[in-house]
C-alpha positions as CSV (number, residue, x, y, z in Angstrom):
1,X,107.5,88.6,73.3
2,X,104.9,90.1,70.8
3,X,105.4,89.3,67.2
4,X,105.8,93.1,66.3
5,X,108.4,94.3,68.0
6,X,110.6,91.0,66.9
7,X,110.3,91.5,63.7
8,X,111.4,95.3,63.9
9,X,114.4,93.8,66.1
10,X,115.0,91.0,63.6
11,X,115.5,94.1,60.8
12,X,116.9,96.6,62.6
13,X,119.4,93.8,63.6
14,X,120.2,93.0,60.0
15,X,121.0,96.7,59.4
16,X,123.9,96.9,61.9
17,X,121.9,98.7,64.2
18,X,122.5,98.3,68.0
19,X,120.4,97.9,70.8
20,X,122.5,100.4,73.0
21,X,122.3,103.3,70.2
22,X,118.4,102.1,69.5
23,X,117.9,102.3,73.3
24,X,120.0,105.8,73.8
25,X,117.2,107.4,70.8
26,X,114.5,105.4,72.6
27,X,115.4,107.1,75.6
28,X,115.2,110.6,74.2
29,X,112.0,110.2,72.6
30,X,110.4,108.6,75.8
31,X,112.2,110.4,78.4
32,X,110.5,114.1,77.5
33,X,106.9,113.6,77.9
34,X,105.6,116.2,75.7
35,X,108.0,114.6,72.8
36,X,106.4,111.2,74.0
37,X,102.8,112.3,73.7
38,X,103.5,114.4,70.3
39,X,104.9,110.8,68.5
40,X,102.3,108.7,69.9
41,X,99.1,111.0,68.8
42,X,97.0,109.7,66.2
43,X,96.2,113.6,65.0
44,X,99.8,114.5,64.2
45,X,100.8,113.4,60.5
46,X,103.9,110.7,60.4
47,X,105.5,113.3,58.1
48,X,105.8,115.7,61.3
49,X,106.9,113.3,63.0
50,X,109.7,112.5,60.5
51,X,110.7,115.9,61.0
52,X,111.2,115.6,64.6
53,X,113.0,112.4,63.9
54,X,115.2,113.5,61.4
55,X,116.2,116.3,63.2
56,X,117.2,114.7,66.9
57,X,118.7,112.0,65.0
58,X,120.9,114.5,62.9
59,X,121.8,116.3,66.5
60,X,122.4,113.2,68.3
61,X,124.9,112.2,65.4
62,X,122.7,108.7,64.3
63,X,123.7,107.1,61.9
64,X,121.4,106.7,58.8
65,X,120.1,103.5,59.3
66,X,118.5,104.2,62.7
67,X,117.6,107.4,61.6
68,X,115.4,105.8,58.5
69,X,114.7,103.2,60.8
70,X,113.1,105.3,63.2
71,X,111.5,107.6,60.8
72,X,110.0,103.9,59.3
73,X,108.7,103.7,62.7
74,X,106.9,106.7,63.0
75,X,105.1,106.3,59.0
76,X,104.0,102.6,60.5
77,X,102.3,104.5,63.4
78,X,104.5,102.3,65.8
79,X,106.7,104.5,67.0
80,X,105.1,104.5,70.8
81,X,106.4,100.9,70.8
82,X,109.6,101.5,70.8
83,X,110.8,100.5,74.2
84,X,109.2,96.7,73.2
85,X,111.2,97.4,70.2
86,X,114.3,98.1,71.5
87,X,114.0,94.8,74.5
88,X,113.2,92.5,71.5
89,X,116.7,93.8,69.8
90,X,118.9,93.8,72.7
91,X,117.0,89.7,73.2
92,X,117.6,89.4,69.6
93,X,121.2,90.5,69.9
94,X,122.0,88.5,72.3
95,X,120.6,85.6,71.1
96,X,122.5,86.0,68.0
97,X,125.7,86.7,69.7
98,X,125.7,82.8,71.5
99,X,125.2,85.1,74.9
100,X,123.1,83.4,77.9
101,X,121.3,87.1,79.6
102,X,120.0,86.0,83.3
103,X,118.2,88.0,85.9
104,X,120.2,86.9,89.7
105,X,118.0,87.8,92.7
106,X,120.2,87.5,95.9
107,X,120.1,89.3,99.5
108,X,124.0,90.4,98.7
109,X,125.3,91.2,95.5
110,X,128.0,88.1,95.2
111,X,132.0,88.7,94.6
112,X,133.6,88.5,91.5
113,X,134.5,84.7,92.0
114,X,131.2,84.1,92.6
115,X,130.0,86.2,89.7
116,X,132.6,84.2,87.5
117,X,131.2,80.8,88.5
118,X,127.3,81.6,87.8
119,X,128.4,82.5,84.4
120,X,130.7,79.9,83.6
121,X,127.3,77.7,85.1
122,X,124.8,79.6,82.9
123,X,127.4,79.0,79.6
124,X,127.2,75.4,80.3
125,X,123.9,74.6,80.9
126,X,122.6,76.4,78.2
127,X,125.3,75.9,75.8
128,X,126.3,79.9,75.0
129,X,129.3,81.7,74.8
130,X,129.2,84.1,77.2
131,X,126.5,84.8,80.0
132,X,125.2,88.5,80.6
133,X,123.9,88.8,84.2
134,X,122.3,91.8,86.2
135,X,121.9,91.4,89.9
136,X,118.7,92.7,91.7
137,X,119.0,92.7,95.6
138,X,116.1,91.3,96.9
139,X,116.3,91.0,100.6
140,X,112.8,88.9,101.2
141,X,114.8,85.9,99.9
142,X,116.5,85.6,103.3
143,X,119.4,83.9,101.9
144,X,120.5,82.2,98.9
145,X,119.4,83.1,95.3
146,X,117.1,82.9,92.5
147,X,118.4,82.9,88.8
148,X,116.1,83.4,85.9
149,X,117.5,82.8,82.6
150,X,116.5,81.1,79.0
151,X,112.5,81.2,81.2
152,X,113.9,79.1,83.5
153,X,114.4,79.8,87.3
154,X,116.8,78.1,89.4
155,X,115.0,79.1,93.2
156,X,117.7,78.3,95.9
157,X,116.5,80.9,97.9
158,X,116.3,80.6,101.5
159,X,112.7,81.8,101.4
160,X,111.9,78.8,99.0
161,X,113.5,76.4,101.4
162,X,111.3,78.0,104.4
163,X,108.3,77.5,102.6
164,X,109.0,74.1,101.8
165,X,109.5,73.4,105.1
166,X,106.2,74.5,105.7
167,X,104.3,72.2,103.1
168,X,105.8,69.6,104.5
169,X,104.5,70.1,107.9
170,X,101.4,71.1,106.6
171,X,100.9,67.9,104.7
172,X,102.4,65.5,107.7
173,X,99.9,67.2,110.3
């Protein structure tokens, strides 16, 4: 992660503010192009850009600290990184929360029961709290899974296994 957009998380984190309201703004401002392209141009002053700010965070209902906060952004000229921004807080959050946040690739998405044990295995391994995880299907993996958490990744995939079968064979002919 860039230095930048932890430091913004690092603050906005000390002010109480979220990563699911930071990311619901972020969304607004990045999700209508012509919005997008009017905070990111060098030619447009900060000040109008506080304006726009200030007045989608006033109809959105934000509270004053992400309001400033994003208005901060925009006088900093760093207002077109706000999506790095807003990963680094929800990373920051968790990390400040004790929570474990992994990344399961698998062919089917598993059962709760399953689900349960890979975090109850991700809290104990890396010593947290509680474990976040999102599932991605991936159906190249033939079988098993891969878990990436913490940059680590635990590759029991069926695919892995194949191609280790190959090396082998590769190596012994």
């Amino acid at each position: 992660m860039k230095k930048m957009p932890m430091k913004y998380a690092e603050a906005f984190y000390e002010l109480g503010i979220s990563h699911e309201k930071l990311k619901y703004m972020a969304d607004i401002i990045t999700g209508d192009a012509e919005l997008s392209r009017v905070m990111v141009s060098p030619v447009i002053s900060a000040r109008k850009k506080e304006n726009i700010i200030r007045k989608i965070a006033e109809k959105e209902g934000a509270g004053e600290n992400l309001k400033n906060a994003l208005m901060y952004l925009c006088q900093k000229r760093d207002i077109g990184s706000i999506d790095e921004i807003c990963e680094a807080l929800e990373e920051y959050s968790l990390k400040m929360n004790d929570v474990v946040s992994a990344v399961l690739y698998c062919v089917t998405e598993p059962d709760e029961n399953q689900t349960e044990g890979i975090k109850k295995w991700l809290m104990k391994r890396f010593d947290k709290k509680a474990a976040l995880i999102r599932v991605v299907k991936k159906p190249s993996l033939l079988g098993g899974f891969i878990i990436e958490a913490e940059g680590v990744r635990f590759d029991r995939s069926a695919l892995s296994q194949l191609e280790s079968i190959k090396e082998n064979i590769k190596v012994r002919s």
